[in-house]
VMD Tcl script that builds the backbone (N, CA, C; Angstrom):
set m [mol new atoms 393]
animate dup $m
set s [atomselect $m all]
$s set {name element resname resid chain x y z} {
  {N N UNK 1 A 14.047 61.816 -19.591}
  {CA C UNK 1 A 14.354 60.740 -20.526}
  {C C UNK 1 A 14.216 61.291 -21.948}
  {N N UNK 2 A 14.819 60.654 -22.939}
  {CA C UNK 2 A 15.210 61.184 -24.275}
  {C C UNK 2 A 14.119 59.964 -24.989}
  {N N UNK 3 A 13.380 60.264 -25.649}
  {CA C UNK 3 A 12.842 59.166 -26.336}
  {C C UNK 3 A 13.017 59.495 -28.290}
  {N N UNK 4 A 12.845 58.680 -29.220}
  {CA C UNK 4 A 12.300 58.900 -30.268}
  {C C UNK 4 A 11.061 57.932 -31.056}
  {N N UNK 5 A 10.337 58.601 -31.526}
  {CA C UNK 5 A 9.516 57.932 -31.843}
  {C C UNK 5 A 9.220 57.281 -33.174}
  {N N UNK 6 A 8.927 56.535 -33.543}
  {CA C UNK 6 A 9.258 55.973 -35.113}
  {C C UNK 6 A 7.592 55.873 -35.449}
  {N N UNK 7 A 7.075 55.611 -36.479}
  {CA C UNK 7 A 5.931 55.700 -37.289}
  {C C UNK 7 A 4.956 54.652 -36.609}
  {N N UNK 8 A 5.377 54.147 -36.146}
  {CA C UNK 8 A 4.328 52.560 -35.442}
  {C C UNK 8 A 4.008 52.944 -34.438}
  {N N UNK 9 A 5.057 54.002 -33.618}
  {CA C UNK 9 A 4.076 54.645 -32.521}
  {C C UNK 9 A 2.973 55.765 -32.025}
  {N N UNK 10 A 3.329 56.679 -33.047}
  {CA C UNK 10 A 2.380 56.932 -33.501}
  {C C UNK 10 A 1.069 56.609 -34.298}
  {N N UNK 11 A 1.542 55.999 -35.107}
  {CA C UNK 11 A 0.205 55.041 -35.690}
  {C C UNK 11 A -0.535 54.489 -34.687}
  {N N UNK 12 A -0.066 53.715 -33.801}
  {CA C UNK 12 A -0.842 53.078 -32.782}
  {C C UNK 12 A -1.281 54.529 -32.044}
  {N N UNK 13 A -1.384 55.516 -32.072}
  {CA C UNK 13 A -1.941 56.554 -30.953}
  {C C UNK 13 A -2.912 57.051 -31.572}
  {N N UNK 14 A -2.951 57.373 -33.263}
  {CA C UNK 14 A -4.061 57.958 -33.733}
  {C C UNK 14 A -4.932 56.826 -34.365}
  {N N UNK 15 A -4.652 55.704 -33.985}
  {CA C UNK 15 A -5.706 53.972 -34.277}
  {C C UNK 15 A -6.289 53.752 -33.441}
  {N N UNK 16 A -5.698 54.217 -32.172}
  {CA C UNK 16 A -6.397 54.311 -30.438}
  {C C UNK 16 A -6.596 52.318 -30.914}
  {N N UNK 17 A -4.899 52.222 -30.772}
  {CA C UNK 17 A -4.633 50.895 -30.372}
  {C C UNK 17 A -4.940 50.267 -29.068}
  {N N UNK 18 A -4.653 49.573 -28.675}
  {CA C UNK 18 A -4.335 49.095 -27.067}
  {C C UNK 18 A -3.123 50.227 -26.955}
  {N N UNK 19 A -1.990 49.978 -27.028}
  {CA C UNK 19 A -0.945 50.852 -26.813}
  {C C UNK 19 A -1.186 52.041 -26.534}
  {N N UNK 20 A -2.268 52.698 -27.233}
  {CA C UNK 20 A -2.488 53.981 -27.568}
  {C C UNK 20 A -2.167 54.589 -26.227}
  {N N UNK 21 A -2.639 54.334 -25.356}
  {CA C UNK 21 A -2.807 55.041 -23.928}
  {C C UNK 21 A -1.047 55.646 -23.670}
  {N N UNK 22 A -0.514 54.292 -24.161}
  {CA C UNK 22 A 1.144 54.337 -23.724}
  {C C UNK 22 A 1.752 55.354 -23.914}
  {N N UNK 23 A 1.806 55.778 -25.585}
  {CA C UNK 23 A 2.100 56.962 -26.417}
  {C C UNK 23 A 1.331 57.896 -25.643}
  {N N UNK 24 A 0.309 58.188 -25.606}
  {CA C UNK 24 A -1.009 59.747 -25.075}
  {C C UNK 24 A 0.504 59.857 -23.680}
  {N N UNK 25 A 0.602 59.101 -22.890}
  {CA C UNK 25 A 1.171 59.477 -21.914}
  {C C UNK 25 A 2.530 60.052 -22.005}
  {N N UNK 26 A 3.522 59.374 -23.238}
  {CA C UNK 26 A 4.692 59.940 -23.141}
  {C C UNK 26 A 4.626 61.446 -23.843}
  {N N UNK 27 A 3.199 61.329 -24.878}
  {CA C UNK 27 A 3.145 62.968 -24.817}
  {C C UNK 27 A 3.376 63.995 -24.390}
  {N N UNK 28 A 2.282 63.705 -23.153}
  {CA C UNK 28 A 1.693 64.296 -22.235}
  {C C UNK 28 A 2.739 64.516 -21.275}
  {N N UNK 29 A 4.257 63.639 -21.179}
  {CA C UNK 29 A 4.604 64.451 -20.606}
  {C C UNK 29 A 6.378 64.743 -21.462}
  {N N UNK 30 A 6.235 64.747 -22.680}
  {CA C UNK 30 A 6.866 65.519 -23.600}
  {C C UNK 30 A 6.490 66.716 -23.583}
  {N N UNK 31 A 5.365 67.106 -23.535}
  {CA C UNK 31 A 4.860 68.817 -23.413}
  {C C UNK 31 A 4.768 69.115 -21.883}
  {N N UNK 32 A 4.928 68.556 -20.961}
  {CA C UNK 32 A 5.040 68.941 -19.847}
  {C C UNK 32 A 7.017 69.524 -19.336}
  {N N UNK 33 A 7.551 68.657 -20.291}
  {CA C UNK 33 A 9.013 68.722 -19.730}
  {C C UNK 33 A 9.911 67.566 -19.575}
  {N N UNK 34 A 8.952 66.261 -18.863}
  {CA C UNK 34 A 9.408 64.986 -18.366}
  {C C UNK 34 A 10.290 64.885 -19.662}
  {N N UNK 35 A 9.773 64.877 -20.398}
  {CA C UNK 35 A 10.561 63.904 -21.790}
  {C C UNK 35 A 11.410 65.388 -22.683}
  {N N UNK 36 A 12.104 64.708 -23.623}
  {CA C UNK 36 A 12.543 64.976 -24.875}
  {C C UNK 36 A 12.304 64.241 -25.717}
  {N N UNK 37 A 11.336 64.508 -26.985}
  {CA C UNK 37 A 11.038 63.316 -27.810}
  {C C UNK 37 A 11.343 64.419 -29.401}
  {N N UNK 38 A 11.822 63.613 -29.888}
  {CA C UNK 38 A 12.528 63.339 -31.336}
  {C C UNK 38 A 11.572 62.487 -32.147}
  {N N UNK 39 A 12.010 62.803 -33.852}
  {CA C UNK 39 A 11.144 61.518 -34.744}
  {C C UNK 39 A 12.487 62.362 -35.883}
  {N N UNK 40 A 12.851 60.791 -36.834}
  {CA C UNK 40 A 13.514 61.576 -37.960}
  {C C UNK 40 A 12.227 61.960 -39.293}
  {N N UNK 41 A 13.047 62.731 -39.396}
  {CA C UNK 41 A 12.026 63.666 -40.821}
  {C C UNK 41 A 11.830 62.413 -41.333}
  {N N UNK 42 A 12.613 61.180 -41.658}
  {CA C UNK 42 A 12.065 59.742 -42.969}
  {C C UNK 42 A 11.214 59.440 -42.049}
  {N N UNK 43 A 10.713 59.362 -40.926}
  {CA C UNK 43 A 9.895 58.616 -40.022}
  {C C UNK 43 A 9.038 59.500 -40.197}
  {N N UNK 44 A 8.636 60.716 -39.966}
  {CA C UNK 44 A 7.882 61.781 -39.845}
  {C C UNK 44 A 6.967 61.407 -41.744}
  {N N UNK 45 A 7.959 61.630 -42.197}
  {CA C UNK 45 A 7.735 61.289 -43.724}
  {C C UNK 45 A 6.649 59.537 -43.791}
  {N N UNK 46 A 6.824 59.043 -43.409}
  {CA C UNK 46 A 6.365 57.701 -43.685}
  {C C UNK 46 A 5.086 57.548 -43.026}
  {N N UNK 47 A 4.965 58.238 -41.487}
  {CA C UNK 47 A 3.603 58.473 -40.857}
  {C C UNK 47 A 3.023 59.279 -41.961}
  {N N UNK 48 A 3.189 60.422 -42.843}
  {CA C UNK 48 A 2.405 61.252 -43.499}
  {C C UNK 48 A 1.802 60.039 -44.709}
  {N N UNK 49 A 2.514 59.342 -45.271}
  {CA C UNK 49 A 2.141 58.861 -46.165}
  {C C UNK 49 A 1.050 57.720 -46.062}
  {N N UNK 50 A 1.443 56.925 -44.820}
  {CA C UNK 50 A 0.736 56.427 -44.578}
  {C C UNK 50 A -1.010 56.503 -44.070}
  {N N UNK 51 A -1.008 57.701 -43.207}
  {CA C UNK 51 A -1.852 58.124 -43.187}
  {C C UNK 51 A -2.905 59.123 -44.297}
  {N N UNK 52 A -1.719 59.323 -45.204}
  {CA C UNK 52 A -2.261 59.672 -46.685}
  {C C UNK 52 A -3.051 58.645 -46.964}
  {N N UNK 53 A -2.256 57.525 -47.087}
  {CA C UNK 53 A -2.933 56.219 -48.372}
  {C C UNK 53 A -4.167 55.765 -47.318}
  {N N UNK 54 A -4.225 55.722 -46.275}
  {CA C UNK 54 A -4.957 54.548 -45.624}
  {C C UNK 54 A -5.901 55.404 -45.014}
  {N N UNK 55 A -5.892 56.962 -45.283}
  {CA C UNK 55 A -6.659 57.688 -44.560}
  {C C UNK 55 A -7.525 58.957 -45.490}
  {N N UNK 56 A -6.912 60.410 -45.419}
  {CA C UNK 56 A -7.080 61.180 -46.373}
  {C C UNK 56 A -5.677 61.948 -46.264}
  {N N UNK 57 A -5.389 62.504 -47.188}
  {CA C UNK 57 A -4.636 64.114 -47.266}
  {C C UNK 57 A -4.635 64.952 -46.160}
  {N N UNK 58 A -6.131 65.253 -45.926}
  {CA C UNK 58 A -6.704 65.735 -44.558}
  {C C UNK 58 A -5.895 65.121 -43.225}
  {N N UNK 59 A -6.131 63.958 -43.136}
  {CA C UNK 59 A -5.532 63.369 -41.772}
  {C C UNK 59 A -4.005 63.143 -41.743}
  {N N UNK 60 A -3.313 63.170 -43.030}
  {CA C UNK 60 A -1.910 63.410 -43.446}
  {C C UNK 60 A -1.391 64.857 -42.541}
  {N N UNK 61 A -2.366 65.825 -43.059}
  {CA C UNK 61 A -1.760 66.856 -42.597}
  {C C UNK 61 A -2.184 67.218 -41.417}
  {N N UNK 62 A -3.348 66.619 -40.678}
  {CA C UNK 62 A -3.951 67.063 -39.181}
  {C C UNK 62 A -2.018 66.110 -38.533}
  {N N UNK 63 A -1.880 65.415 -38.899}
  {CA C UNK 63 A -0.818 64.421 -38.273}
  {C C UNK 63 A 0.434 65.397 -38.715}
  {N N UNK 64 A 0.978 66.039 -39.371}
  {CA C UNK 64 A 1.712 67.214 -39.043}
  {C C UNK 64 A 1.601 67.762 -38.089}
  {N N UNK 65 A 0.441 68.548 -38.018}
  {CA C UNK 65 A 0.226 69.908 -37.277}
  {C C UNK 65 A 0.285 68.772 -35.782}
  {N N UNK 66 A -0.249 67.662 -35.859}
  {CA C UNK 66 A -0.269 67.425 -34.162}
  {C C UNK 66 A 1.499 67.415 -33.838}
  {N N UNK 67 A 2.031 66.691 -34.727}
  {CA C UNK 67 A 3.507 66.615 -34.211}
  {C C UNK 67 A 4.365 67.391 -34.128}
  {N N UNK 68 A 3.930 68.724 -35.095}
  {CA C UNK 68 A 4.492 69.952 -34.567}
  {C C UNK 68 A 3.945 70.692 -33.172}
  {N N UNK 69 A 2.727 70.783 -32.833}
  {CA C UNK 69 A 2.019 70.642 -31.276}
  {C C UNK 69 A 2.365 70.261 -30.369}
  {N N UNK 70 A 2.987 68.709 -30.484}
  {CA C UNK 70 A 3.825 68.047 -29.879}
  {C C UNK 70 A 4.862 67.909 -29.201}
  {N N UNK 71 A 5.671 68.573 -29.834}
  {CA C UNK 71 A 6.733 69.491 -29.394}
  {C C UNK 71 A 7.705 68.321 -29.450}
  {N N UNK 72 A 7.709 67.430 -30.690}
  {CA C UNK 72 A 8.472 66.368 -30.751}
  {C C UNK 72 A 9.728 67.102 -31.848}
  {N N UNK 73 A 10.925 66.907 -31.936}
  {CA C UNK 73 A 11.523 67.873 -32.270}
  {C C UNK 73 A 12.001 66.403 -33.810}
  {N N UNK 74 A 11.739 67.438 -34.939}
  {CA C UNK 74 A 11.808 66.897 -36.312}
  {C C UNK 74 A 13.313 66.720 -36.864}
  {N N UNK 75 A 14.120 65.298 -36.155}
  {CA C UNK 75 A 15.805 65.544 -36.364}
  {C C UNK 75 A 15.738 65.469 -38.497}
  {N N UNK 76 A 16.367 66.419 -38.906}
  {CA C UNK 76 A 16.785 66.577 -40.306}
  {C C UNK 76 A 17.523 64.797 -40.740}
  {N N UNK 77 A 17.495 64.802 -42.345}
  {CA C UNK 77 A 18.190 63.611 -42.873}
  {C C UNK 77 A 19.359 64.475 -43.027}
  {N N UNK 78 A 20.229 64.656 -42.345}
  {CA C UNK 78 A 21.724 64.882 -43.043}
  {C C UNK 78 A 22.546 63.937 -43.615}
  {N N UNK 79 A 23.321 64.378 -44.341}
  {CA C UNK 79 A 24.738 63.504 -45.116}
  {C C UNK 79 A 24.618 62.501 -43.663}
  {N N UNK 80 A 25.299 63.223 -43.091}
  {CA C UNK 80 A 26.103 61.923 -41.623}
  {C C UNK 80 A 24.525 61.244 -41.094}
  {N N UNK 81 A 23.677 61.203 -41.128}
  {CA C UNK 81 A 22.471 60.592 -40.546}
  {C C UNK 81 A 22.048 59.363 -41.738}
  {N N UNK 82 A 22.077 59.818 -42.903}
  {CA C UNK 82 A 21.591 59.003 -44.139}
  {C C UNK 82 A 22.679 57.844 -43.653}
  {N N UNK 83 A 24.018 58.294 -43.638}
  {CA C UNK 83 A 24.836 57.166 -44.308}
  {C C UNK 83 A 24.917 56.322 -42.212}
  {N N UNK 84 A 24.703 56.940 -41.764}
  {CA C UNK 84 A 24.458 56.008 -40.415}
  {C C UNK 84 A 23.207 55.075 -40.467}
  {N N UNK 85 A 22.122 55.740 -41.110}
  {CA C UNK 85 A 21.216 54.563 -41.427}
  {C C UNK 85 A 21.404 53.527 -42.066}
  {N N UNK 86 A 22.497 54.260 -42.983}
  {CA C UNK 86 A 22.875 52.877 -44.771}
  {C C UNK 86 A 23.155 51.921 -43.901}
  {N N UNK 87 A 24.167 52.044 -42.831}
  {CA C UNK 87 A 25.388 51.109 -42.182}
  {C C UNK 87 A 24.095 50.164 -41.129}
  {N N UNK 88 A 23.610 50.732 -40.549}
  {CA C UNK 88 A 22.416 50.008 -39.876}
  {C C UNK 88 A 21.758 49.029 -41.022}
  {N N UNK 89 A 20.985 49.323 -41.850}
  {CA C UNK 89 A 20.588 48.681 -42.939}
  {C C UNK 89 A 20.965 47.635 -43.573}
  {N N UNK 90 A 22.499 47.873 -43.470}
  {CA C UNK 90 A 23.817 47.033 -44.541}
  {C C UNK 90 A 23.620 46.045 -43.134}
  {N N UNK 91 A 23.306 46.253 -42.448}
  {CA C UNK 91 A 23.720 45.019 -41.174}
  {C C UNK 91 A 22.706 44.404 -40.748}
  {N N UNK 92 A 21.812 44.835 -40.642}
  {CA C UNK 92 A 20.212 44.402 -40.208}
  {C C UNK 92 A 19.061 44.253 -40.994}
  {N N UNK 93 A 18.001 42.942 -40.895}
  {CA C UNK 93 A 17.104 43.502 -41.791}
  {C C UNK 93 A 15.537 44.145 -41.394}
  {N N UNK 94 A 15.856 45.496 -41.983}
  {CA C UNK 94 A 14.839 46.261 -41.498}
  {C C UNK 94 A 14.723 46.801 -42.616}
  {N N UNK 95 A 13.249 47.590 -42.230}
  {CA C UNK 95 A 13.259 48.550 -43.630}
  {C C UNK 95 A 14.183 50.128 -43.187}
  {N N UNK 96 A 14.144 50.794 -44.509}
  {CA C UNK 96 A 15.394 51.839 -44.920}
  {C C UNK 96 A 14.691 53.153 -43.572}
  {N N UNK 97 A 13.583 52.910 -43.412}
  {CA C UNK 97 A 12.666 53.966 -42.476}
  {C C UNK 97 A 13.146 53.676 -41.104}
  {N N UNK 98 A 13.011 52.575 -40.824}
  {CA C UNK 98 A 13.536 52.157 -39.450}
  {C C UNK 98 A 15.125 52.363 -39.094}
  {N N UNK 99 A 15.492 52.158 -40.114}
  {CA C UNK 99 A 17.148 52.149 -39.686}
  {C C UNK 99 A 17.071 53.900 -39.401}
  {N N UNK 100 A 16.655 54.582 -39.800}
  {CA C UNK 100 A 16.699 56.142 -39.205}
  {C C UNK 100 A 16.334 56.236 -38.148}
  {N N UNK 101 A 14.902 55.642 -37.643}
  {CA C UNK 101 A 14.830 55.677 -36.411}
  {C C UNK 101 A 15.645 54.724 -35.634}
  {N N UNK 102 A 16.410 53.747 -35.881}
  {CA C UNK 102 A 17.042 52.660 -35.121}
  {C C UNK 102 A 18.804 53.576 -34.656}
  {N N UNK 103 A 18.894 54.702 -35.866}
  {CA C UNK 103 A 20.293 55.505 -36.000}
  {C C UNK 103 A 20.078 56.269 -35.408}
  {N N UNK 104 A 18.816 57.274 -35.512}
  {CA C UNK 104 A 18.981 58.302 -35.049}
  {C C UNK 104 A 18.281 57.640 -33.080}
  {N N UNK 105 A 17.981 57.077 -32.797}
  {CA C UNK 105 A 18.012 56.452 -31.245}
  {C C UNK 105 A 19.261 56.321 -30.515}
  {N N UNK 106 A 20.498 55.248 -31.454}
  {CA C UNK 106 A 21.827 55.167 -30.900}
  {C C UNK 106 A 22.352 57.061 -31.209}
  {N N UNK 107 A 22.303 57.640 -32.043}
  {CA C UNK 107 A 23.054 59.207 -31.562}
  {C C UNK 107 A 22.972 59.931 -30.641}
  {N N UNK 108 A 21.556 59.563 -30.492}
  {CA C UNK 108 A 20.888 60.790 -29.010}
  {C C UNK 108 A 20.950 60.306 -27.490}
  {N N UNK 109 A 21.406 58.806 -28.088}
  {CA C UNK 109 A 21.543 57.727 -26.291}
  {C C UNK 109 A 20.079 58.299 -25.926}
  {N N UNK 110 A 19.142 58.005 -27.061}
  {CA C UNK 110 A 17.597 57.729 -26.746}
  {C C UNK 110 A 17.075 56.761 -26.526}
  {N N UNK 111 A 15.546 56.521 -26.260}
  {CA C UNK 111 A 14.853 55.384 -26.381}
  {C C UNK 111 A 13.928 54.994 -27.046}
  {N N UNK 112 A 13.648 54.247 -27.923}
  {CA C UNK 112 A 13.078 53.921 -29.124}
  {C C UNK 112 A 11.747 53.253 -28.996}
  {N N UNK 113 A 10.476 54.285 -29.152}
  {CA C UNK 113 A 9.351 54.016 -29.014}
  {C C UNK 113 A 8.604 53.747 -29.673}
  {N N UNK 114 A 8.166 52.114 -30.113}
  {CA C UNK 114 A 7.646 51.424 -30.952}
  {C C UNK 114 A 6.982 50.101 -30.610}
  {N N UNK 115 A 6.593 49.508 -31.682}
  {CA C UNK 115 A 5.884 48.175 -31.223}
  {C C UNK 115 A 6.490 47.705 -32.932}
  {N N UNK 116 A 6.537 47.498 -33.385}
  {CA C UNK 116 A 7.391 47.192 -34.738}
  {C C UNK 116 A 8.486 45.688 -34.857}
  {N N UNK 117 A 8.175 44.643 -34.413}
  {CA C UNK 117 A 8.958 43.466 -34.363}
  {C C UNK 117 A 9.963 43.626 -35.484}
  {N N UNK 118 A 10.546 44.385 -36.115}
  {CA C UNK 118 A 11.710 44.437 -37.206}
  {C C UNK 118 A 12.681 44.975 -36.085}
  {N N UNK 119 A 12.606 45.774 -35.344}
  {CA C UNK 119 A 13.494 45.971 -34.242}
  {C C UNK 119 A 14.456 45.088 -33.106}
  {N N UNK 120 A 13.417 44.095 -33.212}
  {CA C UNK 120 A 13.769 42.963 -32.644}
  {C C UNK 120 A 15.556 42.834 -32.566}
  {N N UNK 121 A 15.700 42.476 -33.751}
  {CA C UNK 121 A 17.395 42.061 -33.644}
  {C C UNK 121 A 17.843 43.363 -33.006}
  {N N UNK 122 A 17.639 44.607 -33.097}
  {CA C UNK 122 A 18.246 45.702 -32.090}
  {C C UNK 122 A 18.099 46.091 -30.901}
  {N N UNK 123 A 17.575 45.249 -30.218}
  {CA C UNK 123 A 17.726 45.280 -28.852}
  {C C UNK 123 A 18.560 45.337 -27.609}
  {N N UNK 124 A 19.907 44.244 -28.329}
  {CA C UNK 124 A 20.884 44.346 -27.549}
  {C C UNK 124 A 21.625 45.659 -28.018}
  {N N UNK 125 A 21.442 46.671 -29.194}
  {CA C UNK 125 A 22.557 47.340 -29.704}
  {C C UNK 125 A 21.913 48.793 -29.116}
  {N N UNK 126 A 20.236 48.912 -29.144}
  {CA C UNK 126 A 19.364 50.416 -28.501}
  {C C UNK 126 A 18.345 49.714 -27.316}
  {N N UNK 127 A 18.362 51.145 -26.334}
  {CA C UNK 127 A 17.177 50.753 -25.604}
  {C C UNK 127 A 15.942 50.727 -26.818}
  {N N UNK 128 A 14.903 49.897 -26.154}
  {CA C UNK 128 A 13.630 50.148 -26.758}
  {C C UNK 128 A 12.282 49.777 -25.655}
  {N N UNK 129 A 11.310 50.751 -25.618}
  {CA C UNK 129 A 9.891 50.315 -24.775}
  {C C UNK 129 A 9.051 50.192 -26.049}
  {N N UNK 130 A 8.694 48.927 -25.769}
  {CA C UNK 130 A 7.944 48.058 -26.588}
  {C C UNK 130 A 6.811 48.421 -26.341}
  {N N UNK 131 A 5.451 48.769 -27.115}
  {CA C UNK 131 A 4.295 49.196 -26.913}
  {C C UNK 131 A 3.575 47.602 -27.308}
}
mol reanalyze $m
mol bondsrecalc $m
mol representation Tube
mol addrep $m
């Protein structure tokens, strides 16, 4: 299975949410093989910050190094990715972060791993496992 992961799911793994367990597992078997898991660099970007403001610098960058560990593969913002998000955006209301992960999910015929109720209206348009 192809998954991507957007900032809420991770967040919930290093909050050791309820969910948390959910994420540890699709890890676990992202580094085993089972999976292919993806995050876009704006998503990747938004976990750092967040965990900047609400955490330290320190845990900003331990949250790099795990997701490079991870073996979650960091899809680039290209020209054609930005303006697939715009068009998501222009249609839905989400924030500008999500529509990358909501875009880059429909390119890869992935599955969109989150708990994030802004997703909501995209349900009928991407898979999503709801944490």
């Amino acid at each position: 299975m192809r998954i991507v992961f957007d900032a809420y799911a991770l967040m919930a793994y290093f909050r050791r949410e309820p969910s948390h367990l959910v994420v540890r597992n699709l890890l676990a078997e992202t580094l085993d093989g089972t999976h292919e898991a993806s995050m876009s660099v704006i998503n990747l970007g938004e976990l750092y910050y967040m965990q900047y403001r609400k955490g330290s610098p320190a845990k900003a960058e331990a949250c790099l190094n795990f997701v490079r560990r991870a073996r979650i593969t960091v899809e680039p913002a290209t020209e054609q990715r930005v303006m697939a998000a715009a068009r998501v955006k222009a249609m839905m209301s989400l924030s500008y972060a999500d529509a990358f992960a909501a875009s880059l999910t429909r390119e890869l015929g992935a599955t969109l791993v989150t708990g994030d109720p802004e997703y909501k209206p995209l349900e009928q348009a991407i898979n999503i496992l709801w944490l």
